[in-house]
Every structure is written in C-alpha cells, then in structure tokens.
Phi, psi and omega in degrees: 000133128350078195243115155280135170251125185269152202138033205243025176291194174336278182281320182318318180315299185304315182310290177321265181347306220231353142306308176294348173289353199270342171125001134222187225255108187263128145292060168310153160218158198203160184272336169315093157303341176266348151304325177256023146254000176271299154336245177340307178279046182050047179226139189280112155291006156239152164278136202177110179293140146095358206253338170294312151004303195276338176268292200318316199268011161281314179306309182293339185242030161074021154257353161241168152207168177235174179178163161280337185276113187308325188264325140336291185304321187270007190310310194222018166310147185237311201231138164214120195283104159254152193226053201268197180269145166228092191263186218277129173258197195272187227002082141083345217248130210282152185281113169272357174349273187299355159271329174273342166300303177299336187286305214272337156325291165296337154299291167328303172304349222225327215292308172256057140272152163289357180240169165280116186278167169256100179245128228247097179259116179263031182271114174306098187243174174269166186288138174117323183315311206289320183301327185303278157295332200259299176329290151334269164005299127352255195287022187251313169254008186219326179097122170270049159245041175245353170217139175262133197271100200224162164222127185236100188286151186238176186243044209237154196249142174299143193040011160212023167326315187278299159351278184277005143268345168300329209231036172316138169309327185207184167218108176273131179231127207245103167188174193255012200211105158314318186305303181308335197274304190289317181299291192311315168312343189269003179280345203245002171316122182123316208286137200251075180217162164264138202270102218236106150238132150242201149323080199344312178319297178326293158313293199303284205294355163298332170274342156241020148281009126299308155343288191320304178288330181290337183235001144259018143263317158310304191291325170313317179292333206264319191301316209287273177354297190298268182344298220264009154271317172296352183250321166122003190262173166280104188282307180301341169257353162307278142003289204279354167276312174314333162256035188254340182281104177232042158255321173225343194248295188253081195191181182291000212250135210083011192263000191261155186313131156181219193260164205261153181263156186224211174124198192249334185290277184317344184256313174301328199269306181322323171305289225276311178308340186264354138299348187265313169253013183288326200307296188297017173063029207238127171268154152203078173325324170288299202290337177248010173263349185297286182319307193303317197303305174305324182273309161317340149277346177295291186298334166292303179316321184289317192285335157293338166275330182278341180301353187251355155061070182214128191253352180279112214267147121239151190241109181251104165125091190271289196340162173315301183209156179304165163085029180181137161288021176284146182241302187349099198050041157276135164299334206273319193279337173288318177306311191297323180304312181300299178310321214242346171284335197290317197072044174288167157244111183275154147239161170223147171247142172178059172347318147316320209257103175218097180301028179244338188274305184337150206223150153051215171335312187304277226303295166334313170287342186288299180333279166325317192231294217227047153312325173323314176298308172306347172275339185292304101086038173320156163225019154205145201315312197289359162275333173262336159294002149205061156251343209269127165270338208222111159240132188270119184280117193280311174268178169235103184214159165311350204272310186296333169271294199315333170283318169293306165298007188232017188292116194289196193256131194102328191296156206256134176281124170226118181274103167252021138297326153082077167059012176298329192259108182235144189046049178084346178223162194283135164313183169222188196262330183279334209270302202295312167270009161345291176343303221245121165253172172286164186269147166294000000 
C-alpha cells in the first residue's frame, strides 16, 4: 500500500520505518529539511535502538523516502498518517497549529484525485479534536466525499519503539467509516494483537487514559515507598508481593466505570494510611486524593437526583456492591441519608439487605447508625416502582432489572452503575467484548 507519514518526529519516524519494513512504500514528510535529509541519507533524526539499522536497509530497497513537499508526497497516496507534534501551551491545553496546517495541506493535495483517501490521525489529541480540526480542515479543501477519517493512537516507548510496534497491547482504531477502519486494519497485517474499533471519541481519549494510569502508578509505587521506609518496612518487596496478585492488584478488576466505593476494608484501610503518614511527617498527595475524589462522586449523584426537583425517590441496590449485605460505609446509603435530609420521600429495594435475617455487624451498624433507613426498606419491586418519579439504580443486580423492566412510564432512570445495567437486564462479559476481535 501507498502510505504517507505527515511528520518524522519521535512516532513518524518509527511509524514510516517499520511500515516500508513490512512491505509497504512510505513518503515521509516533515517541514524539517534536515530530517528529511537524514532520512534519505539512511540515517535516523532520533535515538532510538535499532531505528537507524531500520531505515538505512528501508531506504536502500526503495520503500521509504522524505521530502518537503507536501503534494509530492500525497501523489499516490491511499492511506496518510499524521503524526505531527501537539505540544503542551500554557495550563495545559495542546497547541493545534500543526495538525491544522497539516489538515488543509492535505486536502489541497488530495483534492482533485479519483479516489477517496484514508486519513489517519495518530497525533495524541482530546477527545472531539479530529471532529473539531482535522475535519473542518480537510473538507474547507476537498470537500467531504474526497476522505475517510480514522484515529490511530499508537502504543510505543521512548527506547523499545520498534518493539512495541511489532507487539502493541492492541492495534485501536477509532472511527464510524467502516471503509477507513478496514484500510487501517490492512496496514497492521501480521501484527499478533487484538484489533479494537471504536468511536472516534473513545479512541482519542484511550491514550490518554493510559498515560494517565502509567504515571498513577508511578506515583502509587513511590508513596507505597515512602510510606514503607517511615514504617520500618521494605518498598520494593512490598511492591513485588503487591504484583504477584494479578486477580485484583494487577489485572482489569476495579477498572470498570460504575459508583464510588464503600465497604468495611477499602475506605478504613486509606484512612489509616493517610494517617499513617500525616503521624511520619509524609505528604502523600496521590493517596490522599482518593477518598475526596470517591466522595465527590458520591455528591454529584445527590446533586442530580435533587437537580430534577422530585421528591418520590426509589432507590435499588443499599449494600456497598451486589451480592452482599454489608452497608457499612455504602455510597447508596450516604446518598439516601442525604436525600431523605432533603425531604425526599425514599423507598428502597435490596433483596439482600432483611434485617430479620441480618447478623453480627451487619445486623448492629443497621440498628445503630441508620435505622431511619431500615424502615424505607421494601420487599417488593412493584413498591418502589410504583412509588417512584425517580429511580436510582445503585448496583448492577437482579433486584435492578426487575426494576428497571417494571419501571412505570416518565419515570426518570438515574444508572449510577453507568451502564452494567442495560435495557432491563445485567450486561455479560460477552457484550462487553464485542468490540474486540483477534486481529488476521
């Protein structure tokens, strides 16, 4: 295939390179003449092991080349990558020049060809940009039936770049035009990953919600350190018993979108740590942003069920998470506490939580601290469906599709599961991975 990389920085380079290694015939182009004379002259404009290697033997057997010229470059192009820079301005919000430059460059170029081009953005941008910039950009010079639109965010490190383009966690594509989607997947042929589309949106913000977790984890590691020298303990062995669970500590599981966490462990055990280290003179700023971060999801919900100004409240699902009676520091019960201070009039369902049944703790934190709840207390769907202007799903349980399918009609649904629950019944496991096929 015919491919341009707008581009020779840091990902073109690599990007460009280990496409003509793959067999196909790559343009770089870059506003640099001296990259793209470094290039041509077999030589890598970045440090990077093994990427000089790789361009002198792409260069020498005619598949890659540079140039400045933009419309050179775009001659016979099928697929064109960009990969320019979006660096940072001040507070934070990335600089677009060059991707808009680079948009109306390629329209112009593009513009009276016979084909449709595929144009590929792999520039790490927010979500909303390619619809915001490129587009506009784009169709302001070709008009929009001359390109199909995709975003391919890449997944590669600074010293193992050829590496994590062979062996990518995925190869992600984000866009609504199958056609463009299917081109971009035939650029990665070979490529032993699974192969993820999605939403234009979706994509652009997946990369940097990895970034994001790669340096909350750095930081976590570091506090967890800190912490465990002011303690008398060892952070590195600490650390490597923290990665040997990889059922809960290194693995997908707390990862999914849903309502703020309670229980009787996770909240008590943070306390102690941010207590722990206020005792040792220890800032630990990541660790002590957790509970706020968690009450603050908490306090948006009370404030979206009073923003719809309704007071017959019903509520499903008190425990902490499904599948247990524990209340003990459930958000669903802070919520409820609030709402009903409010002067909702609440009902609740939670087929678990029967205080005739209850035991020990359980049955003693219901007594003590939120009897007032325990009397809200239903034992069947059709008391809070049709009590309710408003119902809130807390969990994702049976007790909630059955609520959901019994929901009379105008009542307003508030998902605080954020979608486990979809059309009256629990999401699966299978649903959740449509998306993702193996890659050919």
């Amino acid at each position: 295939m015919n491919v341009t990389v707008f581009g020779l920085g840091y990902v073109g380079c690599v990007t460009a390179a280990c496409l003509a290694r793959n067999g196909h015939h790559v343009s770089g182009i870059d506003i640099s003449a001296d990259k793209v004379s470094m290039i041509n002259a077999r030589r890598s404009p970045i440090v990077e092991p093994g990427l000089s290697e790789l361009i002198a033997q792409v260069v020498d057997c005619g598949r890659l080349r540079a140039t400045t010229d933009a419309a050179d470059a775009l001659r016979h192009a099928q697929v064109v990558l960009i990969c320019v820079g979006t660096p940072s301005l001040p507070h934070g919000r990335p600089d677009l020049d060059a991707l808009e430059r680079v948009g109306r460059e390629i329209g112009s170029a593009i513009g009276d060809g016979p084909d449709p081009v595929a144009v590929v953005l792999r520039s790490t941008v927010l979500p909303g940009t390619t619809e915001r910039v490129l587009l506009p950009a784009l169709r302001d010079a070709c008009g929009s039936s001359r390109v199909r639109v995709a975003v391919n965010p890449e997944f590669m490190r600074e010293g193992s770049a050829i590496s994590d383009f062979d062996h990518p966690p995925m190869v992600l594509v984000g866009s609504d035009d199958p056609a463009a989607a299917a081109l971009v997947r035939s650029l990665y042929v070979g490529i032993s990953a699974p192969f993820v589309q999605a939403s234009l949106r979706s994509a652009e913000l997946a990369k940097f919600a990895a970034n994001a977790f790669h340096g909350l984890k750095v930081c976590f590691a570091n506090e967890i350190a800190d912490l465990a020298a002011a303690l008398g303990a060892d952070g590195g062995e600490v650390m490597k018993i923290f990665q040997i669970d990889r059922k809960l500590n290194v693995s997908a599981a707390y990862l999914r979108p849903g309502f703020a966490f309670g229980g009787s462990c996770i909240p008590k055990d943070l306390r102690a740590l941010v207590w722990a280290a206020r005792a040792n003179d220890l800032d630990v700023p990541l660790l002590s942003s957790v509970l706020p971060s968690n009450d603050g999801q908490i306090q948006a919900a009370i404030e979206h069920v009073l923003s719809l100004r309704k007071r017959r409240i019903g509520v499903v699902g008190l425990a902490f998470k499904p599948d247990t009676d524990d209340l003990r520091e459930s958000p669903v019960v802070t919520l409820v506490e609030a709402l009903i201070g409010k002067g909702c009039d609440i009902r609740v369902l939670d087929t678990n939580v029967n205080v005739t049944r209850l035991t020990g703790a359980n049955r003693r934190y219901i007594e003590g601290e939120i009897p007032h709840i325990a009397s809200l207390l239903c034992e069947r769907v059709e008391e809070v469906t049709e009590h309710a202007e408003v119902l809130v799903v807390g969990s994702s349980t049976s007790d909630a599709a059955a609520a959901l399918a019994a929901a009379r009609p105008g009542c307003v649904v508030i998902d605080l599961t954020r979608g486990a629950i979809s059309s009256g019944r629990l999401a699966s496991a299978r649903e959740e991975k449509a998306c993702v096929e193996a890659a050919s």
